[in-house]
N, C-alpha and C positions, 0 to 999 in steps of 0.2 A: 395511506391517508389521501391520497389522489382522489377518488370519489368524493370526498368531503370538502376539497379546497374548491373555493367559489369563483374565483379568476386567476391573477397574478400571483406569482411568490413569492413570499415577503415572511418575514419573520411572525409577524402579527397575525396572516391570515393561518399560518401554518400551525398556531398554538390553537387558533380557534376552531379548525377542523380539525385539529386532536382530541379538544375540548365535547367538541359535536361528536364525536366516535366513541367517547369514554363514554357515553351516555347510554348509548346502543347494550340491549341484553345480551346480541347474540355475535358482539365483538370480542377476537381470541388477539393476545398480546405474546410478544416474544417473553421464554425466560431470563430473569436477570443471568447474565453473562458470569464466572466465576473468574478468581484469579489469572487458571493456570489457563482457561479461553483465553484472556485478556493477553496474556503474557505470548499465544502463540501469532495473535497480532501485531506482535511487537515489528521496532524499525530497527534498522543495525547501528544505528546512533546511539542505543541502550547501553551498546558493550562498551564503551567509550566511559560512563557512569559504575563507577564501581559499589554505587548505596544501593541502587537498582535492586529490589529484591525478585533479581529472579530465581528461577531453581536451577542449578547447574544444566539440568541437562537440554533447559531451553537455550541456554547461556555457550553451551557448546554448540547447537545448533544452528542460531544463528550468527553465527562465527562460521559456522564450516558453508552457510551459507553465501555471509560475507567476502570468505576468501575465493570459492567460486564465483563471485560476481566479479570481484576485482583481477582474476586470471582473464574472462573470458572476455573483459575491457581491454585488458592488456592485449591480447589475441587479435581484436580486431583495431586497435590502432599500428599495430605491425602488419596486416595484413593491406591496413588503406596507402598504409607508408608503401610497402610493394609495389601497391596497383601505381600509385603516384609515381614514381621511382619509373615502372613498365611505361606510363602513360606519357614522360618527359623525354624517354629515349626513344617513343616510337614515332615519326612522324604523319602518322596516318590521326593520331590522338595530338598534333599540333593544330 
């Protein structure tokens, strides 16, 4: 929509250079998005909700996702603790 917005961004000018492109012959639009798209967009806040219809195997997914993000958190608050730990006993890092 860039080409069509006239100055600033704002809510109002952005429907209007929607509006001015829908008009256009020889404008191509994205397809609507389906469920299981939808579902691979998903935040790990979902697993949390159990009405959530998702499909198991996105549901596993991001879970195994999940649990690597929160190992690899883990990882790096022990490794700053270390450095911390190195940086208090050496006095060249006082």
């Amino acid at each position: 929509m860039k080409p069509f917005v006239k100055s600033n961004k704002n809510d109002f000018l952005d429907a209007e250079a929607i509006a001015e492109a829908v008009d256009r012959q020889n404008m191509r639009f994205a397809p609507i998005k389906t469920d299981d798209q939808l579902d691979l967009q998903a935040m790990p806040e979902i697993l949390e909700n159990a009405n959530t219809n998702l499909m198991p195997r996105m549901r596993n997914l991001v879970s195994l996702l999940w649990s690597e993000w929160k190992d690899l958190e883990q990882q790096i608050v022990a490794m700053n603790e270390e450095v911390e730990q190195i940086a208090c006993s050496d006095p060249a890092c006082q």
